[in-house]
PyMOL Python script that loads the backbone (N, CA, C, O; Angstrom):
from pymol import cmd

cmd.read_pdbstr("""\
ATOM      1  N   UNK A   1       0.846  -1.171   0.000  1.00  0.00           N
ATOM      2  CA  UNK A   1       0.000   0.000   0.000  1.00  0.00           C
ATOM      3  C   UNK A   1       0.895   1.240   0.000  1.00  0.00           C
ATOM      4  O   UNK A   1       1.892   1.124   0.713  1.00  0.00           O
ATOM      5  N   UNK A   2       0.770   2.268  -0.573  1.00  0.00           N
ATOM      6  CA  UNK A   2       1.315   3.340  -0.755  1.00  0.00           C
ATOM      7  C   UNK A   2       1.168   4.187   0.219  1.00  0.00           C
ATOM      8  O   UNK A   2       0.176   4.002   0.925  1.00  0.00           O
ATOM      9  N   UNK A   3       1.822   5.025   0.467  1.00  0.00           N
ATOM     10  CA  UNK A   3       1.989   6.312   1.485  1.00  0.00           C
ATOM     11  C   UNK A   3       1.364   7.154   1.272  1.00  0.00           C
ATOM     12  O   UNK A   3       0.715   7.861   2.043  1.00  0.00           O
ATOM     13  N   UNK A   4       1.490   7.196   0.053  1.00  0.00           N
ATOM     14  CA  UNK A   4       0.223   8.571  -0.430  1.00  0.00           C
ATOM     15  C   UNK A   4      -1.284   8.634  -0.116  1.00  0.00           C
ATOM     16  O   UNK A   4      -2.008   9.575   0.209  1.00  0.00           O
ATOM     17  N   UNK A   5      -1.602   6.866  -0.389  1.00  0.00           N
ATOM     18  CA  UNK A   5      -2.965   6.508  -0.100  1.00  0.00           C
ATOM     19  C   UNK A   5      -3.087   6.693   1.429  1.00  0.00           C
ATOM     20  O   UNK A   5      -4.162   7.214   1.728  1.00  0.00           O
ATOM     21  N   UNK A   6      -2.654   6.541   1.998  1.00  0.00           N
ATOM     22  CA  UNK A   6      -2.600   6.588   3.485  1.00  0.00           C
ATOM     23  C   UNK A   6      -2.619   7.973   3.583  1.00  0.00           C
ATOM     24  O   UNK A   6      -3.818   8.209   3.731  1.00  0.00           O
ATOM     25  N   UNK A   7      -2.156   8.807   3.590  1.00  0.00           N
ATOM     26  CA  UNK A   7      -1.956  10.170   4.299  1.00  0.00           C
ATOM     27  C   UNK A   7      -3.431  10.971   3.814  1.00  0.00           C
ATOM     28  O   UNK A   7      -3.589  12.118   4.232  1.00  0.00           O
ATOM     29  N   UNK A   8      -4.400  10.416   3.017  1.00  0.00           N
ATOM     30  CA  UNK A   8      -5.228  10.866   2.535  1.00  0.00           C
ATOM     31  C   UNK A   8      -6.933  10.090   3.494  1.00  0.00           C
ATOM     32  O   UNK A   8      -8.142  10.302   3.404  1.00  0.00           O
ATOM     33  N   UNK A   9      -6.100   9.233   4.273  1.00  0.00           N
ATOM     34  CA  UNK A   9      -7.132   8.616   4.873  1.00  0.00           C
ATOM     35  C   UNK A   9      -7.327   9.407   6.109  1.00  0.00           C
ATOM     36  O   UNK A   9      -6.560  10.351   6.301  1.00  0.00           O
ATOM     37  N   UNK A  10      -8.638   9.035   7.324  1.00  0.00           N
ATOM     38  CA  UNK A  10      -8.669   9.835   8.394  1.00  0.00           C
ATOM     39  C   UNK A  10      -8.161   8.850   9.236  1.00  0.00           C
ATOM     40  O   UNK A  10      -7.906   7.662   9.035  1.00  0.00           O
ATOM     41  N   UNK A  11      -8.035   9.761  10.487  1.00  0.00           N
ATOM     42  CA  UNK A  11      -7.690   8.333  12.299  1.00  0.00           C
ATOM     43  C   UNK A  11      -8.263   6.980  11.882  1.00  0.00           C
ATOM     44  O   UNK A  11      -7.768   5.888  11.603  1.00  0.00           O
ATOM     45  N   UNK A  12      -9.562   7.502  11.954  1.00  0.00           N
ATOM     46  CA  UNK A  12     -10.536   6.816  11.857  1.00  0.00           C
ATOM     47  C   UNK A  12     -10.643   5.100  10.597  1.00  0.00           C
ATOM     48  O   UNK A  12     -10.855   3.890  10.673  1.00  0.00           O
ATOM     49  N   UNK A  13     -10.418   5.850   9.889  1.00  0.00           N
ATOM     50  CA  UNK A  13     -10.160   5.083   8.447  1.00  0.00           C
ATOM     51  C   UNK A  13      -9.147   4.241   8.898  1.00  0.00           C
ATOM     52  O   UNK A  13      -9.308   3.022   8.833  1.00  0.00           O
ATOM     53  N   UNK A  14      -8.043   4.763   9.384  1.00  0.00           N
ATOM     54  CA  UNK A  14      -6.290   4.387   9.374  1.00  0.00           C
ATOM     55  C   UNK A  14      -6.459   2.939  10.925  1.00  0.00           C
ATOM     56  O   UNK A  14      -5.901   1.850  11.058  1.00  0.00           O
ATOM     57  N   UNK A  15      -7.263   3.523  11.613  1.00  0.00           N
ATOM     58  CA  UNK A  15      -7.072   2.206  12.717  1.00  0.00           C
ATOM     59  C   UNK A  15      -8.158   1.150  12.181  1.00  0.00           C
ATOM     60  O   UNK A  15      -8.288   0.130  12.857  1.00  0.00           O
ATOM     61  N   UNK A  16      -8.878   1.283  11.136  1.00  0.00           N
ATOM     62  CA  UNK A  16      -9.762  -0.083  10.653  1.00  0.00           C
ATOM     63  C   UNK A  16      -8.957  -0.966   9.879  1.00  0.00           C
ATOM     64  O   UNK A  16      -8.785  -2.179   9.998  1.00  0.00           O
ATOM     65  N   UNK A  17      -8.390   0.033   8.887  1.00  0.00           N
ATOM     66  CA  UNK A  17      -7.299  -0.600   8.195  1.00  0.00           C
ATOM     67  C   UNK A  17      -6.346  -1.236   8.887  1.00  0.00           C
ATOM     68  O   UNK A  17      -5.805  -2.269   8.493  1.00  0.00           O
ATOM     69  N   UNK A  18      -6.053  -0.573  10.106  1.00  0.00           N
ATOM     70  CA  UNK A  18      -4.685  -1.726  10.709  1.00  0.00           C
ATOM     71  C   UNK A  18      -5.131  -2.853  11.256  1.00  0.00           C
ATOM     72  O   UNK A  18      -4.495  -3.905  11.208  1.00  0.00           O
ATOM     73  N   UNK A  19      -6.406  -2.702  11.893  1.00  0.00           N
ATOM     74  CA  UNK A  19      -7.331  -4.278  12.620  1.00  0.00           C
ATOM     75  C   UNK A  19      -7.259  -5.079  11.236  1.00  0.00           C
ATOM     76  O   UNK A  19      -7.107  -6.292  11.384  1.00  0.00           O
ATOM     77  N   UNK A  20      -7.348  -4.577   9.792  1.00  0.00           N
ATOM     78  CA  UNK A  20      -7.819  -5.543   9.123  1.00  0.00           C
ATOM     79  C   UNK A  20      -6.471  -6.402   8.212  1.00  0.00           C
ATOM     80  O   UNK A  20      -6.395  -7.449   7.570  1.00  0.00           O
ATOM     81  N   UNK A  21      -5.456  -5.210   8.614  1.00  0.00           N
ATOM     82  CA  UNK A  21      -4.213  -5.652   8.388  1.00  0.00           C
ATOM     83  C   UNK A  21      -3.294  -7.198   9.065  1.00  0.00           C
ATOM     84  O   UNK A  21      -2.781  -8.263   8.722  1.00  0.00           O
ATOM     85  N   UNK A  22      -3.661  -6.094  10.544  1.00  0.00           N
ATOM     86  CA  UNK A  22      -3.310  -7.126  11.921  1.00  0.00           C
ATOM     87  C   UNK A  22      -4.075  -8.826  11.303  1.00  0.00           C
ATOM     88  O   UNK A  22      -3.496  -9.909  11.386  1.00  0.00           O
ATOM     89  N   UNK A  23      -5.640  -8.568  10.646  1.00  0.00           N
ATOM     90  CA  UNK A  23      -6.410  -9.988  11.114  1.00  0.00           C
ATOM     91  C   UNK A  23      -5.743 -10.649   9.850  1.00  0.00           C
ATOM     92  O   UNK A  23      -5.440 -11.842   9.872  1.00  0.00           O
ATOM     93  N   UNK A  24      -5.493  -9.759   8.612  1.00  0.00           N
ATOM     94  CA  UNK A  24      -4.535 -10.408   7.791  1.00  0.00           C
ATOM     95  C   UNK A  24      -2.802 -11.294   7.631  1.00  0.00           C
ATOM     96  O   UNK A  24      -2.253 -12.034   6.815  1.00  0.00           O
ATOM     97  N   UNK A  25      -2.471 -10.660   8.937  1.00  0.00           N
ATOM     98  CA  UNK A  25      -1.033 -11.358   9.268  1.00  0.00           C
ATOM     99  C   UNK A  25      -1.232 -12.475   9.753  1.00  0.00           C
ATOM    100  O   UNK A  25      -0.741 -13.519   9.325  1.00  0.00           O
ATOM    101  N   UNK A  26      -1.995 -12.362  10.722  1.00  0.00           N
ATOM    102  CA  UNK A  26      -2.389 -13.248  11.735  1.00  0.00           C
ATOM    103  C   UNK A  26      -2.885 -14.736  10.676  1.00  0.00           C
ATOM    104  O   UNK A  26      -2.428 -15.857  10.901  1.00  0.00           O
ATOM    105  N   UNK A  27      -3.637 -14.510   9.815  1.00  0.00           N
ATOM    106  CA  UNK A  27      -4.094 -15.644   8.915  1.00  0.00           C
ATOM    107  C   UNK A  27      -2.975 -16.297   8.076  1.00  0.00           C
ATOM    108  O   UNK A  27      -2.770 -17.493   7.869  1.00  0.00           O
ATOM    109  N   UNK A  28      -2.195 -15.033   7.577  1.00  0.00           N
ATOM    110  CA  UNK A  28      -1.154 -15.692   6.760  1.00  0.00           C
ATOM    111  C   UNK A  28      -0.068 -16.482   7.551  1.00  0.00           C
ATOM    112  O   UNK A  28       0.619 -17.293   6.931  1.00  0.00           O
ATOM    113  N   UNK A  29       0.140 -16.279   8.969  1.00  0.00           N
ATOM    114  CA  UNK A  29       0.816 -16.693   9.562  1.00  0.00           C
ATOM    115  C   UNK A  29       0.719 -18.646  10.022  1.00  0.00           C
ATOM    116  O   UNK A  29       1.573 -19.500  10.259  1.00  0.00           O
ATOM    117  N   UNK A  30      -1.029 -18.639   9.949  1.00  0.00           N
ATOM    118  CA  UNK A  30      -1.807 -19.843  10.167  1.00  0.00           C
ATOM    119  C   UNK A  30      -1.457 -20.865   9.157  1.00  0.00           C
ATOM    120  O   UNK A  30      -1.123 -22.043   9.278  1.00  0.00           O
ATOM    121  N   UNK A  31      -1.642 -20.011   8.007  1.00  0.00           N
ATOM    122  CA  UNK A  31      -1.334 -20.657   6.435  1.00  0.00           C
ATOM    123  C   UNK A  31      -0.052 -21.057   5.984  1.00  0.00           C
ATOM    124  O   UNK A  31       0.083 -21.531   4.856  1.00  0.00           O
ATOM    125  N   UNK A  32       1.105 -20.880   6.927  1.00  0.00           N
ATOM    126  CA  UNK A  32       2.093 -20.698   6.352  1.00  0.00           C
ATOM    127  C   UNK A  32       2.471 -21.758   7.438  1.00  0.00           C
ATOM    128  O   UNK A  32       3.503 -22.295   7.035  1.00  0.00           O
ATOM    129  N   UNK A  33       2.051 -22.361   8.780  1.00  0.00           N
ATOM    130  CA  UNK A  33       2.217 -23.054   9.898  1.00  0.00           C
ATOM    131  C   UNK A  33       1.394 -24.342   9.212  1.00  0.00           C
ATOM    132  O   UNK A  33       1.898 -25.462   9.304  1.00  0.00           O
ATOM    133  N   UNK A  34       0.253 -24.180   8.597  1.00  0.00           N
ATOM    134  CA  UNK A  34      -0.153 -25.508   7.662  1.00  0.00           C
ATOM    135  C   UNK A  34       0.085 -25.818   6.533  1.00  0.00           C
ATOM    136  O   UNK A  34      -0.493 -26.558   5.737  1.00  0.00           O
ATOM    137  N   UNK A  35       1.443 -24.901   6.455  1.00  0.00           N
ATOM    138  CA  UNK A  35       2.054 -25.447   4.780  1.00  0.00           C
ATOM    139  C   UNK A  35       0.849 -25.122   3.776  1.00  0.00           C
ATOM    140  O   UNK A  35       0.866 -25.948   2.863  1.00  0.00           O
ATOM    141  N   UNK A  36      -0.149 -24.231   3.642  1.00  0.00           N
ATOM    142  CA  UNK A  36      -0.881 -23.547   3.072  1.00  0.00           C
ATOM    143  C   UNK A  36      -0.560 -22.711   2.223  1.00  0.00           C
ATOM    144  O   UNK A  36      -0.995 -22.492   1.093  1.00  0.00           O
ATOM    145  N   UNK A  37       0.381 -22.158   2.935  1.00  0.00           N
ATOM    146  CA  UNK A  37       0.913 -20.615   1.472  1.00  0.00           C
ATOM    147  C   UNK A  37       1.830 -20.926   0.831  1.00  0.00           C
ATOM    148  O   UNK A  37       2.808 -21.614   1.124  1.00  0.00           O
ATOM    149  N   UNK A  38       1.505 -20.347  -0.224  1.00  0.00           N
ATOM    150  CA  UNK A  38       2.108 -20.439  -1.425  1.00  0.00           C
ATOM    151  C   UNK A  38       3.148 -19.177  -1.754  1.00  0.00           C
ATOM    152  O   UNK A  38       4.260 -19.423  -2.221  1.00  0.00           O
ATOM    153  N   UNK A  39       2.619 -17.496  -1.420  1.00  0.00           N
ATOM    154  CA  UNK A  39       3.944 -16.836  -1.770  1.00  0.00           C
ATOM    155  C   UNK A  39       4.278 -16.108  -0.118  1.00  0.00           C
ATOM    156  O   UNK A  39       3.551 -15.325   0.494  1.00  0.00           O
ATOM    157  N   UNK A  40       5.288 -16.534   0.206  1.00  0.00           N
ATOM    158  CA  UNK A  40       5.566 -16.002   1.789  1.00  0.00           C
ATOM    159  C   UNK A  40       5.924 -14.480   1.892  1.00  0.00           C
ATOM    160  O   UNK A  40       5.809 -13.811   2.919  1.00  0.00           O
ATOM    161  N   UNK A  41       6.385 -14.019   0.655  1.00  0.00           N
ATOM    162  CA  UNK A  41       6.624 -12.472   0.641  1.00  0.00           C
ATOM    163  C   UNK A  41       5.329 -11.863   1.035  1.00  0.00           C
ATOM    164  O   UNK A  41       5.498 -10.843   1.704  1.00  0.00           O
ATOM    165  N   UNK A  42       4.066 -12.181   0.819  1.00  0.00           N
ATOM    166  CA  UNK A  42       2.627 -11.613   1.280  1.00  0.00           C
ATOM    167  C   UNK A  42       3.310 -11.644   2.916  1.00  0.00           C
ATOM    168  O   UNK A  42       2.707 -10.651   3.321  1.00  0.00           O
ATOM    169  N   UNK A  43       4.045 -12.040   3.981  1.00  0.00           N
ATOM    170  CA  UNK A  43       4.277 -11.722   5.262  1.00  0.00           C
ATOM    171  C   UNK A  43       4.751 -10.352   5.306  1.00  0.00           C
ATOM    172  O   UNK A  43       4.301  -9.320   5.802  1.00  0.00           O
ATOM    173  N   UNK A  44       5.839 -10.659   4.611  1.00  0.00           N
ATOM    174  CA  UNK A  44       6.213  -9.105   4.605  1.00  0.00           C
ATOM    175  C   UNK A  44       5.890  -8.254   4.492  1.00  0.00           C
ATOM    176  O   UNK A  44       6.043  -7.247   5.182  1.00  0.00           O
ATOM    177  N   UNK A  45       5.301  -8.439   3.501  1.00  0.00           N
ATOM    178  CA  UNK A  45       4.430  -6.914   2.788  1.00  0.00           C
ATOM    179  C   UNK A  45       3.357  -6.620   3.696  1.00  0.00           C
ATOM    180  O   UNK A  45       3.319  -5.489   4.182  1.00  0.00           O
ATOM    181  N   UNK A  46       2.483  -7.462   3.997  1.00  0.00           N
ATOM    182  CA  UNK A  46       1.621  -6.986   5.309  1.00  0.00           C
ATOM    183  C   UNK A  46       2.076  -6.113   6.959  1.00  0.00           C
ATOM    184  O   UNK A  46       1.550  -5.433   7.841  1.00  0.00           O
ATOM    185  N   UNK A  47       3.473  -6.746   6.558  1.00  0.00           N
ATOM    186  CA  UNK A  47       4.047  -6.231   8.157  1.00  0.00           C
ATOM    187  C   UNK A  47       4.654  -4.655   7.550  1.00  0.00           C
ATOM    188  O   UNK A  47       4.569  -3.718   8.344  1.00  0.00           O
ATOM    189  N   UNK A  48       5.098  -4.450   6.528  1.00  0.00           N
ATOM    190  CA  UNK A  48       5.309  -3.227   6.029  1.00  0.00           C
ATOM    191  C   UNK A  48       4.252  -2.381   6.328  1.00  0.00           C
ATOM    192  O   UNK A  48       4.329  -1.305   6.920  1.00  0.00           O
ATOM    193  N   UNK A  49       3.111  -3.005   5.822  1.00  0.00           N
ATOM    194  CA  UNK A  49       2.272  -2.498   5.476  1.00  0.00           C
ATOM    195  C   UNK A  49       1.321  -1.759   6.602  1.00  0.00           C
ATOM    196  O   UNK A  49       0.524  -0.825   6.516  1.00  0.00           O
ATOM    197  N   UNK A  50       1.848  -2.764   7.929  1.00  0.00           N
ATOM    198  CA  UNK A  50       1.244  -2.554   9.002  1.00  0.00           C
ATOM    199  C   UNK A  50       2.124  -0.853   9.684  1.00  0.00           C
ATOM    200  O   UNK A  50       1.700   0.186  10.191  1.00  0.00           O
ATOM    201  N   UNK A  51       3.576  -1.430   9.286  1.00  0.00           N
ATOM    202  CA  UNK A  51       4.402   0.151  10.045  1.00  0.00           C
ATOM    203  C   UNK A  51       4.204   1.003   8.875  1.00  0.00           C
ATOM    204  O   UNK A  51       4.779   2.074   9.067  1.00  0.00           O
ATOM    205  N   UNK A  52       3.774   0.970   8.039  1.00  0.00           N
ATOM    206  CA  UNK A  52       3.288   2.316   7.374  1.00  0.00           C
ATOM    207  C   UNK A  52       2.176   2.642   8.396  1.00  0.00           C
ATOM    208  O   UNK A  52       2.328   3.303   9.424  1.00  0.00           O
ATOM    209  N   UNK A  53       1.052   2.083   7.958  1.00  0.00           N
ATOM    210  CA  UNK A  53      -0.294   2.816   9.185  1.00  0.00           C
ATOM    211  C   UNK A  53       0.199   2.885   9.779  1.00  0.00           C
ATOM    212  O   UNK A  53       1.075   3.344   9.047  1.00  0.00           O
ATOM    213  N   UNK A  54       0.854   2.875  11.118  1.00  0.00           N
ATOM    214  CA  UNK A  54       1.491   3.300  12.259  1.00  0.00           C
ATOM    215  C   UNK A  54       1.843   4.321  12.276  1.00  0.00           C
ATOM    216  O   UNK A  54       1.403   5.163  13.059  1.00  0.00           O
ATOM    217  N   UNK A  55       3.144   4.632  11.024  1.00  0.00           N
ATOM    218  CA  UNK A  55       3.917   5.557  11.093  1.00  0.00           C
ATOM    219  C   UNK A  55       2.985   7.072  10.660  1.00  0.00           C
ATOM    220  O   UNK A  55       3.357   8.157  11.107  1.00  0.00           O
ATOM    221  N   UNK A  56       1.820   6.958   9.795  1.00  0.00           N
ATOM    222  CA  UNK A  56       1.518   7.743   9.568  1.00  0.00           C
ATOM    223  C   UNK A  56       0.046   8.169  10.395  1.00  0.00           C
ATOM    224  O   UNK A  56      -0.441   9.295  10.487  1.00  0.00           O
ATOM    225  N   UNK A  57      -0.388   7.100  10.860  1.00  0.00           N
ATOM    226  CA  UNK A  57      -1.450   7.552  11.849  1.00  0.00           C
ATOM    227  C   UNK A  57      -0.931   8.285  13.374  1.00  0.00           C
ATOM    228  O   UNK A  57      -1.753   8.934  14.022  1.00  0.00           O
ATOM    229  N   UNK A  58       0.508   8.114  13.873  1.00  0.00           N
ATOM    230  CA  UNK A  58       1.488   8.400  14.739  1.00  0.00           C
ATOM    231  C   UNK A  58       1.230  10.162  14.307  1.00  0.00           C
ATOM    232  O   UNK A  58       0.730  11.019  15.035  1.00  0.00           O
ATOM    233  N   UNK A  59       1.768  10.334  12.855  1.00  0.00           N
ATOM    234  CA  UNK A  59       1.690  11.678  12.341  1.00  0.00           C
ATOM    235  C   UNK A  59       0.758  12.395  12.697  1.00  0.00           C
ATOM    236  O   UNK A  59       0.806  13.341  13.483  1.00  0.00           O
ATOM    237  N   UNK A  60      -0.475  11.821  11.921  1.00  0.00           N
ATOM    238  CA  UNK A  60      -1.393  12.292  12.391  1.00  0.00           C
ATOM    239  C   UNK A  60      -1.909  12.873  13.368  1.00  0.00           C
ATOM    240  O   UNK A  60      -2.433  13.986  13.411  1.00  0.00           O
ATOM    241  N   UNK A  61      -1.726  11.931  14.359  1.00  0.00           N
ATOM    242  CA  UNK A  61      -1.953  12.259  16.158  1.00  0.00           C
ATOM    243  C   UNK A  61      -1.063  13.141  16.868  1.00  0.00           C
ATOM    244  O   UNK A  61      -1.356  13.583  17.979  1.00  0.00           O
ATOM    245  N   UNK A  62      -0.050  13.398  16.309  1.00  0.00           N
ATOM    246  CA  UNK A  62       1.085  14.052  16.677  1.00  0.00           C
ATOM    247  C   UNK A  62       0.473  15.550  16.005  1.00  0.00           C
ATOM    248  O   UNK A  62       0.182  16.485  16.750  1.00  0.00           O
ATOM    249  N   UNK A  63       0.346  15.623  14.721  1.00  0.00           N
ATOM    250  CA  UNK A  63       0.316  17.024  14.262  1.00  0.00           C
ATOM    251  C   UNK A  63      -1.318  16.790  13.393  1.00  0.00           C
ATOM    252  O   UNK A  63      -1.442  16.248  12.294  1.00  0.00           O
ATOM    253  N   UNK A  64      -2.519  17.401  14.298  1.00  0.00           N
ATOM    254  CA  UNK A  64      -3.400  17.671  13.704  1.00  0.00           C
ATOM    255  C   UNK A  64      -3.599  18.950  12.657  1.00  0.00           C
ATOM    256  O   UNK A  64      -3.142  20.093  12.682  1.00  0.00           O
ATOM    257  N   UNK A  65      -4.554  18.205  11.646  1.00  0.00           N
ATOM    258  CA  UNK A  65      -4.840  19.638  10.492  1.00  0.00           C
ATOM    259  C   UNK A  65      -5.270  20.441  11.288  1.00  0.00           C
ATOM    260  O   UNK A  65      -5.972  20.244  12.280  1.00  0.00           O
ATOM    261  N   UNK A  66      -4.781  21.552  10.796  1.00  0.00           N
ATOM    262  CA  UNK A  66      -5.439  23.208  11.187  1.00  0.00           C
ATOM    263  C   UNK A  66      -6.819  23.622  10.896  1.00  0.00           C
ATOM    264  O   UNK A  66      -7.197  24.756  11.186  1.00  0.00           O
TER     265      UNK A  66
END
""", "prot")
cmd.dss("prot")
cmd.show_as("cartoon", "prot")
cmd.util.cbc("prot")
cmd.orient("prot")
């Protein structure tokens, strides 16, 4: 997911997305413990994906719009 897309989202938006991120690791992690998955780079990219929202919902909370 891109940075750009993110910084355009609200709080609000940004912590649904990370629950749905979080419930996404969490599965691939299941899948990958039952020899289920097939491309393991999807770990990564989710966990990226997760410290992006972080990093920019952090922003957010830190420096509200005017």
């Amino acid at each position: 997911m891109k940075p750009k897309l993110l910084r355009n989202k609200t709080p609000e938006e940004l912590q649904k997305l990370l629950k749905e991120k979080r419930e996404e690791l969490f599965k691939l992690k299941l899948d990958l413990k039952a020899r289920k998955l097939k491309n393991v780079k999807m770990i990564g990219e989710t966990k990226r994906d997760i410290a992006r929202i972080l990093t920019i919902l952090k922003e957010k909370l830190r420096n509200p719009p005017k």
